[in-house]
C-alpha positions as CSV (number, residue, x, y, z in Angstrom):
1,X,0.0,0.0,0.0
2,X,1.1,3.0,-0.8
3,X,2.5,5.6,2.0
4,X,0.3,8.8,2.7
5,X,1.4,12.2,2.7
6,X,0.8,13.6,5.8
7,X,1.1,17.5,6.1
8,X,-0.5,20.0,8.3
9,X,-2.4,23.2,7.3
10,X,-4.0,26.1,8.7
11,X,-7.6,26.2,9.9
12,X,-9.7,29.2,8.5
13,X,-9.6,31.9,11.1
14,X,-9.8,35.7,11.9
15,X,-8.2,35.5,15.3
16,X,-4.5,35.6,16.3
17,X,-4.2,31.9,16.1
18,X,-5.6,29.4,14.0
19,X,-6.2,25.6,14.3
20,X,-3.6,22.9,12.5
21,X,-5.6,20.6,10.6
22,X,-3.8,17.0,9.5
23,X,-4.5,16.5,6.0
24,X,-4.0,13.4,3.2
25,X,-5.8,10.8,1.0
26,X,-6.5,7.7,2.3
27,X,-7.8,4.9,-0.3
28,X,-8.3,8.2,-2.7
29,X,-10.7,9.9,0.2
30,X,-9.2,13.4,1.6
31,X,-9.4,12.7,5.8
32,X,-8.8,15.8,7.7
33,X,-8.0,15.4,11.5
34,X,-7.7,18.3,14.2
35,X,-4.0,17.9,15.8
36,X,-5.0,20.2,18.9
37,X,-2.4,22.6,17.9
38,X,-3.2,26.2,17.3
39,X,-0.3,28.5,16.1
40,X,-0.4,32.8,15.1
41,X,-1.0,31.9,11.3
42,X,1.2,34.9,10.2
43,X,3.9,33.3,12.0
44,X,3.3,29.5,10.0
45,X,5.8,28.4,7.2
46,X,3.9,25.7,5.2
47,X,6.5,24.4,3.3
48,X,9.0,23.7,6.5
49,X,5.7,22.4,8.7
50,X,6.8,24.8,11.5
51,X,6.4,28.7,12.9
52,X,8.4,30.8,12.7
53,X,11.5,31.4,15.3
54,X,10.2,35.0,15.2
55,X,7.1,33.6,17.2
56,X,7.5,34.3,21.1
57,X,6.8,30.4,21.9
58,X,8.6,29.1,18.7
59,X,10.5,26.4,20.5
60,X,7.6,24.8,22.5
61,X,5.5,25.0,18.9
62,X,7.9,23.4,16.8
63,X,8.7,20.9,19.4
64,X,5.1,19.4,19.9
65,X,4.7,19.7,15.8
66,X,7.6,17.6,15.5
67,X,6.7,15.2,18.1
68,X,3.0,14.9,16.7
69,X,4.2,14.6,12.9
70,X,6.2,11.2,14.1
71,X,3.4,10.5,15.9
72,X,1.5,10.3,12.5
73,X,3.9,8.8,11.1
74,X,4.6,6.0,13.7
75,X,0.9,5.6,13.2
76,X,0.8,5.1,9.3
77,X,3.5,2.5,8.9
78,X,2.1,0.8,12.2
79,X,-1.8,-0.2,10.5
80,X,-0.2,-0.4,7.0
81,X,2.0,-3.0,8.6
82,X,-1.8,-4.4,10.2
83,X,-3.5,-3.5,7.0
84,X,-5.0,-1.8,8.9
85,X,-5.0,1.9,8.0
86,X,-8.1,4.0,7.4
87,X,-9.2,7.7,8.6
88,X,-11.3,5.9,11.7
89,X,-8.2,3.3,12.5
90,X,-6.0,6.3,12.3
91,X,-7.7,9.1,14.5
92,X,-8.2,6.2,17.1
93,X,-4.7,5.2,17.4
94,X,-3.7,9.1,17.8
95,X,-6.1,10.1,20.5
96,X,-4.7,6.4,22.3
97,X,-1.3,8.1,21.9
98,X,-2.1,11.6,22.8
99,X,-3.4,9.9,26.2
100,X,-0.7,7.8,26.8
101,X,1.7,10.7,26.5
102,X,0.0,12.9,28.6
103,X,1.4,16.5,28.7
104,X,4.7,17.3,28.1
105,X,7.4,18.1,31.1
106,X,10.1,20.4,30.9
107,X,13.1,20.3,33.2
108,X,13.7,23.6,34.7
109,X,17.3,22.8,35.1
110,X,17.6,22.3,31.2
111,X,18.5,26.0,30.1
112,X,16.8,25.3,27.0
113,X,13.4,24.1,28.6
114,X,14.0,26.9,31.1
115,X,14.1,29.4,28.8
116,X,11.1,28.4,26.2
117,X,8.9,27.0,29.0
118,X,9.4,29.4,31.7
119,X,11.7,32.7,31.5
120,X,10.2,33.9,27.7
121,X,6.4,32.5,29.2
122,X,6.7,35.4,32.0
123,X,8.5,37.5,30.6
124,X,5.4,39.7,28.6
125,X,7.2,42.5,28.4
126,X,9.9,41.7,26.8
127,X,10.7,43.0,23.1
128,X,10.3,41.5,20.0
129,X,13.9,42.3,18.9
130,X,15.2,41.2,22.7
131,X,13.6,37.8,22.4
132,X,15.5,37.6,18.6
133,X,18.5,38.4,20.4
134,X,18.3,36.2,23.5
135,X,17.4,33.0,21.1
136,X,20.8,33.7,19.3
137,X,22.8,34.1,22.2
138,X,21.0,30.5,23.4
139,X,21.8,29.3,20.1
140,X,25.8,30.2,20.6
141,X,25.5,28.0,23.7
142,X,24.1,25.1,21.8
143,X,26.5,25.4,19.0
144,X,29.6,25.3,21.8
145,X,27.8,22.0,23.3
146,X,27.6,20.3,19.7
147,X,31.3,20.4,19.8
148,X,31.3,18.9,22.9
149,X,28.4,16.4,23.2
150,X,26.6,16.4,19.6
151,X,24.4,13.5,20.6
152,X,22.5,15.1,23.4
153,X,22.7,19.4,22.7
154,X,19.0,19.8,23.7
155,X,19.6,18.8,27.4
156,X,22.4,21.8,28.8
157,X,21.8,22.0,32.5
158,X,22.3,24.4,34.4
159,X,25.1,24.3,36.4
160,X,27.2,23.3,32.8
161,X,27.1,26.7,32.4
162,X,27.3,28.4,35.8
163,X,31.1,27.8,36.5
164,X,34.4,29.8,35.2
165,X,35.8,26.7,33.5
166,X,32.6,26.7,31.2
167,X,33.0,31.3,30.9
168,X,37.0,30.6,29.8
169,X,35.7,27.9,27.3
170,X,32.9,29.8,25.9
171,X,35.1,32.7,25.4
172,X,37.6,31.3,23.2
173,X,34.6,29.0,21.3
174,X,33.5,32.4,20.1
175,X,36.5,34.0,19.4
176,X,37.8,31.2,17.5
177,X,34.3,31.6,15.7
178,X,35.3,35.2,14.7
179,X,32.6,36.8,17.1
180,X,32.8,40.5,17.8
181,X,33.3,41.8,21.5
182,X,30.2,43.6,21.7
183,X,28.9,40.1,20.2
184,X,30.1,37.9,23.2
185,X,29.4,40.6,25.2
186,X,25.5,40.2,24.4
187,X,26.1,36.4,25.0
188,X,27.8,36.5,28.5
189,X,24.7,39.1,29.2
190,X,22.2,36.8,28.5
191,X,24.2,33.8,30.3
192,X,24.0,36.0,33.4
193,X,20.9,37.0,33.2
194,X,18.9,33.9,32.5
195,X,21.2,32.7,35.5
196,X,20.1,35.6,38.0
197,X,16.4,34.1,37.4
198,X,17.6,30.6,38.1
199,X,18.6,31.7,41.2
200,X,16.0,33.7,41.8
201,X,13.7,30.9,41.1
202,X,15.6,28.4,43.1
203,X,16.8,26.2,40.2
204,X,20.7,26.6,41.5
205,X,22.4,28.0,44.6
206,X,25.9,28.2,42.5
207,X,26.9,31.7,42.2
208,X,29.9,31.0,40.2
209,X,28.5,33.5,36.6
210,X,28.6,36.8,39.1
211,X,32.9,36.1,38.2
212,X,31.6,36.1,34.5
213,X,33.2,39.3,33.4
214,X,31.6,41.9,30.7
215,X,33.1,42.6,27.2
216,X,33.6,46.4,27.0
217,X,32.1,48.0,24.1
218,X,34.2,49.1,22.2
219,X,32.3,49.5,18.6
220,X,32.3,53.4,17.7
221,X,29.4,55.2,18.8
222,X,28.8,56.9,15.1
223,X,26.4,59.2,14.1
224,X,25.0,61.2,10.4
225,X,26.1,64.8,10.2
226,X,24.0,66.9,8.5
227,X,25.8,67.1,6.2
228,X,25.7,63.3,5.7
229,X,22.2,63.4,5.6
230,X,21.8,65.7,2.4
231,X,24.0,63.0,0.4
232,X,22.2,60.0,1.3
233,X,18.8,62.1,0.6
234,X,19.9,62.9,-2.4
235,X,21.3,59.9,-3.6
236,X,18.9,57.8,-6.4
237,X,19.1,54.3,-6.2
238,X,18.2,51.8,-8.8
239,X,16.6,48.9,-6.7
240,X,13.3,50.0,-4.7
241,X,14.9,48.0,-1.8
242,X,17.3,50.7,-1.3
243,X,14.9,53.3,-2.0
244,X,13.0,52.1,0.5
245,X,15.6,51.7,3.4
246,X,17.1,54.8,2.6
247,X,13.3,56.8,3.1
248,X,13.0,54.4,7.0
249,X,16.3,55.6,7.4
250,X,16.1,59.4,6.8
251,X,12.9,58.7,8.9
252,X,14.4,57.4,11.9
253,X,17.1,60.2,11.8
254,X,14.6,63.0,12.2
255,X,12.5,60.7,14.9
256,X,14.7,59.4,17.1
257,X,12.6,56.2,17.2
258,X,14.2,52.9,18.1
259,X,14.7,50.5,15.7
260,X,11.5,48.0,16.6
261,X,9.5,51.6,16.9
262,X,10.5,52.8,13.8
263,X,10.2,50.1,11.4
264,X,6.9,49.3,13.4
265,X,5.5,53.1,12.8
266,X,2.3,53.0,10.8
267,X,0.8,56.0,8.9
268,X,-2.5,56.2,11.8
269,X,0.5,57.4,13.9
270,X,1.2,60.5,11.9
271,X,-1.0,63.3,12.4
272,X,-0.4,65.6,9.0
273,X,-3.5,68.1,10.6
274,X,-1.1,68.8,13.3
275,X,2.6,67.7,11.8
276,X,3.0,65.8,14.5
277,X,4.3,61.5,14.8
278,X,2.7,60.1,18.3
279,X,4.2,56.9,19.2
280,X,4.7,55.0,22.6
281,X,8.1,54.0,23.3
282,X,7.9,49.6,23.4
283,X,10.4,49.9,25.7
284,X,9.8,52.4,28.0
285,X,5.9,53.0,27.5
286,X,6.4,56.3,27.1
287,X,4.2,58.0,25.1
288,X,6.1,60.7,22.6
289,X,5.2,63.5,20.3
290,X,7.6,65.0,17.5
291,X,7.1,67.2,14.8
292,X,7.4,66.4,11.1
293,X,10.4,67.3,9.7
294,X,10.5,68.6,6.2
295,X,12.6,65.5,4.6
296,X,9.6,63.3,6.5
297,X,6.7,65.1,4.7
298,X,8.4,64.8,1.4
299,X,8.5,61.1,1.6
300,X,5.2,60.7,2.4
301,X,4.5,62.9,-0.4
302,X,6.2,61.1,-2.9
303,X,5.2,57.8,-1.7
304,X,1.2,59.2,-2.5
305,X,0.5,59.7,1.6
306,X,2.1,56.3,2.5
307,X,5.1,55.1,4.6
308,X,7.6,53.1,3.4
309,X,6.8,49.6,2.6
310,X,7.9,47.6,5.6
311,X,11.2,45.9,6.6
312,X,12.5,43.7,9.0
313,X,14.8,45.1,11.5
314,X,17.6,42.6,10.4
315,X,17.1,43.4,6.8
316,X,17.1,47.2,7.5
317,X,20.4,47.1,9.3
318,X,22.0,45.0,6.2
319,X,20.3,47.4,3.4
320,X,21.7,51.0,5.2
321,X,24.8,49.7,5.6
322,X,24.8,49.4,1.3
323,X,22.4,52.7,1.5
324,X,25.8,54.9,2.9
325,X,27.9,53.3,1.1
326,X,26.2,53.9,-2.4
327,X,26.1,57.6,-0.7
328,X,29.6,57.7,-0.2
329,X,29.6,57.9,3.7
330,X,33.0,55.9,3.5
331,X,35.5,58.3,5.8
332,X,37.5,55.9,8.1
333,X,36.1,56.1,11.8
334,X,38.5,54.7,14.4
335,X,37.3,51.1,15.1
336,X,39.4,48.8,17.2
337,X,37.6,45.5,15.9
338,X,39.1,46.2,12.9
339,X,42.9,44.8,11.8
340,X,43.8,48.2,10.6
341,X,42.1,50.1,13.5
342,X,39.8,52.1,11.3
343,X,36.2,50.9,9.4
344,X,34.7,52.6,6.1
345,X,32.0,54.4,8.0
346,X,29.0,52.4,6.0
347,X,30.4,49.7,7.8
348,X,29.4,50.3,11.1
349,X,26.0,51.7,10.2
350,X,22.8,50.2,12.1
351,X,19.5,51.0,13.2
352,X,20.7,52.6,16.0
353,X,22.4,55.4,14.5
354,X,19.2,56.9,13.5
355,X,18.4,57.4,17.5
356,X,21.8,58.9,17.9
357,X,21.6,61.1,14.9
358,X,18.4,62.7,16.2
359,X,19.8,63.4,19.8
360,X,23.1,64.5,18.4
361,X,21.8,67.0,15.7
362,X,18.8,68.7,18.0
363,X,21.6,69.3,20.6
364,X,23.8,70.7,18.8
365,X,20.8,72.9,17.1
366,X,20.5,74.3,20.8
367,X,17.3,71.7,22.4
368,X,18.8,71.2,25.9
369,X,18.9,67.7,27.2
370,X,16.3,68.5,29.6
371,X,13.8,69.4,26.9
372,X,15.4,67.2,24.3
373,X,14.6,63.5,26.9
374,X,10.6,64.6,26.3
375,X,11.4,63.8,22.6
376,X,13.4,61.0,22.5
377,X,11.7,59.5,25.2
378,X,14.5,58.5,27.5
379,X,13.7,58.6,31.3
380,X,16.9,60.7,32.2
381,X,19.1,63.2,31.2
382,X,21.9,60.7,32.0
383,X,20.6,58.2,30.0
384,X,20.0,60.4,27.3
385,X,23.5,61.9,27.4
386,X,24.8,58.6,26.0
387,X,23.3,59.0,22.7
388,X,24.9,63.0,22.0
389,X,28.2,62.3,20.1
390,X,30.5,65.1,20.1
391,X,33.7,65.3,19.3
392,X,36.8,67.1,20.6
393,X,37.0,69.5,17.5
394,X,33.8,70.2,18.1
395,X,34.2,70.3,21.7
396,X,37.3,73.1,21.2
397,X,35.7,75.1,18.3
398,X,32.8,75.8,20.8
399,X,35.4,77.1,23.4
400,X,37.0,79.3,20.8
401,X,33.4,80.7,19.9
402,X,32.4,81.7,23.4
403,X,36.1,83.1,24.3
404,X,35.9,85.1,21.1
405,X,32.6,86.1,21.6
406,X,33.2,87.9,24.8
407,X,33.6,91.7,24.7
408,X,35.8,91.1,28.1
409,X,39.3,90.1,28.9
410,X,37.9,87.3,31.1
């Protein structure tokens, strides 16, 4: 008898997550089965049976799609071998199965587990972009245990991880992988942090990652002149792609917006009646006003009273890095992670740089931090202060201003 094809498909649905329904011919009759597995359907890849690792609970997901697809197919090739197999003989066997396995465990003391099943679970108000991070931070981990124990890389307890032998073997696994300092210093980050709620949780009483020590960060803190800004405005591009990062990116600069804000911002946020952009901050909550900046309106002129088509944040960063480049933003900018010790500035361009270009350009046009936090949103001064680049010359030409400005001596 010939094998079925057993794949799953989405139930129709206007909510935010929709039904998996097991479909395939039996004896030349379609049988569809509910597999008690409802996922967001915007977040579904057909083709790859799975969500997407986008999708807050993507691990958990995958992990009971895989186990129920081998289910099915356990199933199949066990009443084929019976001759046996029909869509009653079928949906019996898998509800007998389903009860026999009961609910899934987790192990707390797994990191893996403990992270999908737990940390992410209550963690609601955690970012998007912050969960995309902390998944490939816990996918660094996994790679450095397939080196070590390639048989068994879903089951990383705790305490393999919570010791200075594992921090000095870790460190030089990613070096040797060509990682970035600010890179491993996102992973150590995440390492300690995940192990702070351990401890918290009472899932270890080893205190061993407090010795982990942080990665400074050294990547330069850059940010678009003015200046800079005209040439990449003016620049034409032949693909829409760049086009289209290059009008999110002359966005962000006169917004200040974070990255996740900014490529999230929808046109029932800009009020043209007023000029005004109202968004609340994802991260903070905080609920800011700007005005539209000239270069903002003419986009959303020429694009016919739209936006930009949207991007993903990873894509974004990749496409203005070509954007400046094209533009000719290529002066060297001291960069120690580079052999020669400077970078081509395109180089180090990324989403943020459109938050520092805003703060660095409005102080410099005279707002004072104290006025210029209500815009960007930050909840201090000193926090704020981190985002305003300036440079000695600048810092000395200033000076010589004010001195020469002065009708006194002193």
């Amino acid at each position: 008898m010939r094998v079925p094809k057993a794949k799953l498909r989405l139930a129709r649905t206007n909510g935010e997550t929709s039904a998996l329904i097991l479909k395939m011919y039996i004896n030349n009759q379609c049988v569809s089965l509910s597999s008690r597995i409802s996922v967001p359907p915007n977040q579904w890849k057909q083709k790859e049976q799975r969500v997407n690792d986008r999708c807050r609970n993507s691990f958990e997901l995958n992990e009971r799609i895989k186990i129920y697809l081998r289910r099915v197919e356990d199933s199949i090739q066990s009443l084929i071998a019976k001759e046996a197999l029909s869509a009653t003989s079928l949906k019996r066997m898998l509800d007998t199965k389903s009860k026999s396995s009961g609910a899934s465990k987790y192990d707390p003391k797994n990191i893996i587990d403990l992270f999908h099943h737990e940390y992410i679970p209550r963690k609601p108000h955690l970012t998007k972009e912050t969960i995309i991070s902390y998944k490939g931070s816990l996918k660094a981990i996994m790679r450095f245990f397939d080196t070590k124990n390639p048989d068994n890389v879903k089951v990383i307890k705790i305490n393999e991880i919570n010791s200075i032998d594992f921090y000095n073997q870790f460190i030089e696994f990613l070096t040797t992988e060509g990682n970035a300092n600010n890179t491993m210093d996102k992973h150590v980050k995440f390492i300690v942090t995940l192990l702070n709620y351990a401890v918290k949780k009472g899932h270890t009483e080893i205190y061993e990652f407090r010795d982990f020590k942080r990665f400074s960060k050294f990547s330069p803190k850059i940010y678009l002149t003015p200046e800079e800004l005209t040439q990449i405005s003016q620049t034409e591009f032949e693909i829409e792609e760049l086009t289209n990062a290059r009008d999110w990116l002359l966005i962000g600069c006169v917004t200040g917006l974070r990255g996740g804000d900014l490529i999230n911002l929808k046109m029932e946020s800009v009020d043209l009646a007023n000029q005004m952009v109202l968004n609340e901050n994802k991260k903070t909550k905080i609920n800011v006003k700007l005005p539209l900046h000239r270069i903002f309106l003419k986009i959303i002129e020429m694009r016919e009273g739209n936006l930009p088509k949207p991007v993903h944040l990873t894509d974004f960063n990749k496409l203005i890095k070509k954007v400046c480049q094209k533009a000719g933003i290529s002066n060297p900018v001291r960069d120690v992670n580079s052999k020669s010790g400077y970078s081509p500035k395109f180089e180090l361009v990324a989403s943020h740089i459109c938050r520092r270009t805003f703060a660095t350009n409005a102080f410099n046009d005279g707002i004072p931090p104290e006025r210029l936090m209500y815009l960007t949103g930050h909840q201090s001064v000193q926090m704020l202060k981190r985002y305003i680049q300036i440079d000695d010359i600048e810092s000395l030409d200033l000076l010589r201003d004010i001195w020469n400005n002065k009708g006194s001596l002193f």
